[in-house]
Backbone as a ProteinNet text record, in pm:
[ID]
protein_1_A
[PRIMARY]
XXXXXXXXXXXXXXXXXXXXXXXXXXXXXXXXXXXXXXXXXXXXXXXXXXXXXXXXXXXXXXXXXXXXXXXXXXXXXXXX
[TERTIARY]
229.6	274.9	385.9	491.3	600.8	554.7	587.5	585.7	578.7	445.2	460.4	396.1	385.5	264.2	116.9	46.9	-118.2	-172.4	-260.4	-313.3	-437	-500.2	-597.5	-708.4	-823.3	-863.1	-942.4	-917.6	-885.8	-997.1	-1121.6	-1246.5	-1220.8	-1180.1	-1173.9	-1109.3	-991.4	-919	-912	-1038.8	-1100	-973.5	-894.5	-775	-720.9	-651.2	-587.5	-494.3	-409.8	-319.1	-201.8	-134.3	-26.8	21.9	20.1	20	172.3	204.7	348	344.7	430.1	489.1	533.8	577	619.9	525.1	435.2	359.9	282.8	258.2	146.9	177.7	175.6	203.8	42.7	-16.1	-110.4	-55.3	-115.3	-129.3	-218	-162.9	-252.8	-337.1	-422.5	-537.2	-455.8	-345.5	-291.6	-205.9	-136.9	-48.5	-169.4	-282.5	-350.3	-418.6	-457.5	-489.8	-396.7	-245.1	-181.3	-179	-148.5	-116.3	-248.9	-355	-465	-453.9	-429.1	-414.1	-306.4	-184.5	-57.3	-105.3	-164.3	-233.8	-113.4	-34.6	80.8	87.7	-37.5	-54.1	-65.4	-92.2	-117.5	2.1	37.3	186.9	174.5	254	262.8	181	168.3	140.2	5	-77.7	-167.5	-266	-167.8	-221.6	-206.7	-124.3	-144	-279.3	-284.1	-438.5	-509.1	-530.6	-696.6	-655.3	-563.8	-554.3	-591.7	-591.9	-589.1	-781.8	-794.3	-925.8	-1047.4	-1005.1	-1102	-1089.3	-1024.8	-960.9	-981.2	-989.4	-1022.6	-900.7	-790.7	-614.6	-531.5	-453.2	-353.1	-208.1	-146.1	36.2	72.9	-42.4	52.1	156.2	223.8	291.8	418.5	425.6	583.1	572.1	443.8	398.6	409.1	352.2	339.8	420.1	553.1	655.5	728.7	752.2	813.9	779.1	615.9	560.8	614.8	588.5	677.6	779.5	874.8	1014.5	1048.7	962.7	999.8	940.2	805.7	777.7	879.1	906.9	1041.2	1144.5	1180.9	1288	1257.9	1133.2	1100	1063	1070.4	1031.4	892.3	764.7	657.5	608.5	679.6	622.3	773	752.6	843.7	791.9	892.7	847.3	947.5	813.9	888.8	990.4
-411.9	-281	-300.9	-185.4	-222	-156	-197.6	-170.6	-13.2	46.1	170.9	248.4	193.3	271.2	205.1	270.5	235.4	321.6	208.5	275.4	325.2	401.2	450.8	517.8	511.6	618.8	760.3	889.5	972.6	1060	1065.2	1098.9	1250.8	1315.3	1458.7	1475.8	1437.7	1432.9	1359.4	1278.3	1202.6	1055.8	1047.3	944.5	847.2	775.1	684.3	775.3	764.5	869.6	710.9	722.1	637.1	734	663.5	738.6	687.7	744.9	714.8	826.8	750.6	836.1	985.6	1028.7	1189.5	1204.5	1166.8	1218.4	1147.6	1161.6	1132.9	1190.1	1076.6	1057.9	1004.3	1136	1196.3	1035	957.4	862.1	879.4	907.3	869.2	762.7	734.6	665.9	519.7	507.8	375.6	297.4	422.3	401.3	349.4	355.7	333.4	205.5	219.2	41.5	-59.8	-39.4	-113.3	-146	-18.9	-78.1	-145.2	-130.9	-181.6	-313.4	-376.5	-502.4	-570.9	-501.7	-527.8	-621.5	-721.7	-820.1	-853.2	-916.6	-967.9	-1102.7	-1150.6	-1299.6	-1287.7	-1167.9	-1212	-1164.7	-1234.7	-1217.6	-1127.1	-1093.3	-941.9	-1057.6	-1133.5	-1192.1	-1151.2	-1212.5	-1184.5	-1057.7	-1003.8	-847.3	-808.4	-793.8	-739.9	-823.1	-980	-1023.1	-979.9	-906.9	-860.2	-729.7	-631.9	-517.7	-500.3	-629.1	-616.1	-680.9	-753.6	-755	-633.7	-562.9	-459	-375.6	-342.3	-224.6	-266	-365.9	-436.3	-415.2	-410.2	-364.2	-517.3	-492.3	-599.2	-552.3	-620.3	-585.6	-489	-505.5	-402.8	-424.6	-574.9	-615.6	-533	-505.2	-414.8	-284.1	-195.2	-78.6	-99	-249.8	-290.7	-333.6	-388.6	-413.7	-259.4	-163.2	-35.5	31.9	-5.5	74.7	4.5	-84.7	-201.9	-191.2	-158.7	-146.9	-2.5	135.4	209.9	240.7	188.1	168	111.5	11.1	-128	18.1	83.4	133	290.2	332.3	423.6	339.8	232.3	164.8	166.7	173.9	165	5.8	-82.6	-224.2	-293.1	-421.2	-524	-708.2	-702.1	-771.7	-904.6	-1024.3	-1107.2	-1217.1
707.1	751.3	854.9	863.9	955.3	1091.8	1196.2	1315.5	1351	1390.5	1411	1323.3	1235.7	1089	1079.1	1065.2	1058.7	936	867.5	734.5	765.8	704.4	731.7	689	638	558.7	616.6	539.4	652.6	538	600	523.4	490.2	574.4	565.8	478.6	428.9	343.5	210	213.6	98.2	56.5	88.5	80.9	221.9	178.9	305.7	331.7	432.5	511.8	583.7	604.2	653	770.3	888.7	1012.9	1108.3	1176.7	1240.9	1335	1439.5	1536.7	1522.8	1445.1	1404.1	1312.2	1206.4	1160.4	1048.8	960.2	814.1	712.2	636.5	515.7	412	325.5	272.7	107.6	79.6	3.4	-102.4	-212.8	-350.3	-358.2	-434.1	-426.3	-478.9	-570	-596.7	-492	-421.9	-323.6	-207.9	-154.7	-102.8	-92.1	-211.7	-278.3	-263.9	-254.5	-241.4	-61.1	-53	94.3	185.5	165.1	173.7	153.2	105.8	61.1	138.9	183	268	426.2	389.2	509.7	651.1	565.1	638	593.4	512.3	461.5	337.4	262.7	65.9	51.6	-48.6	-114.4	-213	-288.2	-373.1	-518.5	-566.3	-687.1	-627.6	-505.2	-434.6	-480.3	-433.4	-481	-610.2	-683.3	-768.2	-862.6	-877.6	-909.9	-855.4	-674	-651.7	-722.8	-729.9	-745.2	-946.4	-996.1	-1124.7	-1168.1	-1080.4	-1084.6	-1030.9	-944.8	-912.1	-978.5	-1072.2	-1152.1	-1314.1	-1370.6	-1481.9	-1570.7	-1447.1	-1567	-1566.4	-1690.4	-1632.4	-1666.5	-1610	-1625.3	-1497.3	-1376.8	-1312.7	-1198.5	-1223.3	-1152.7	-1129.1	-1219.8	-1223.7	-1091.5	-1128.9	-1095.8	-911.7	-866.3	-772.7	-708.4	-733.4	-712.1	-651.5	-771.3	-772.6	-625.1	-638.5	-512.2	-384.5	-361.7	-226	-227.2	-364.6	-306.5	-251	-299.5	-211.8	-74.9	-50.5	67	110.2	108.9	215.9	243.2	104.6	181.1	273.4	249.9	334.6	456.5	473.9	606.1	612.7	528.2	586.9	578.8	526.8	475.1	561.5	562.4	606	503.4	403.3	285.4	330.5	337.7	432	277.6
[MASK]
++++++++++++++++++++++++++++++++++++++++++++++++++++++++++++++++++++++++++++++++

């Protein structure tokens, strides 16, 4: 996660929530899963194998990628 954002899961709202200084950002349940996983130490291959094992899918490297690259450019990730 980039500096200033905290993930979170936000019961009332039944989903993770991505939190920041001006405000929150309400996360779909995939978008969630991913960033959940966003350690600072598993690498994206990383994830997408746990994300493809808890889920019993495969191929969703692409999907996972797509999602990190627009996080990076909304600034909520820092992809070393």
């Amino acid at each position: 996660m980039a500096r200033g954002f905290r993930l979170q899961w936000e019961e009332a709202q039944g989903c993770h929530v991505l939190l920041y200084p001006e405000g929150m950002v309400k996360l779909n349940r995939s978008a969630g899963e991913i960033l959940a996983r966003c350690t600072g130490t598993a690498s994206v291959a990383e994830i997408v194998a746990e994300l493809e094992a808890a889920f019993g899918a495969t191929g969703l490297q692409g999907d996972v990628e797509r999602f990190l690259d627009m996080a990076r450019q909304q600034r909520w990730v820092e992809l070393a």
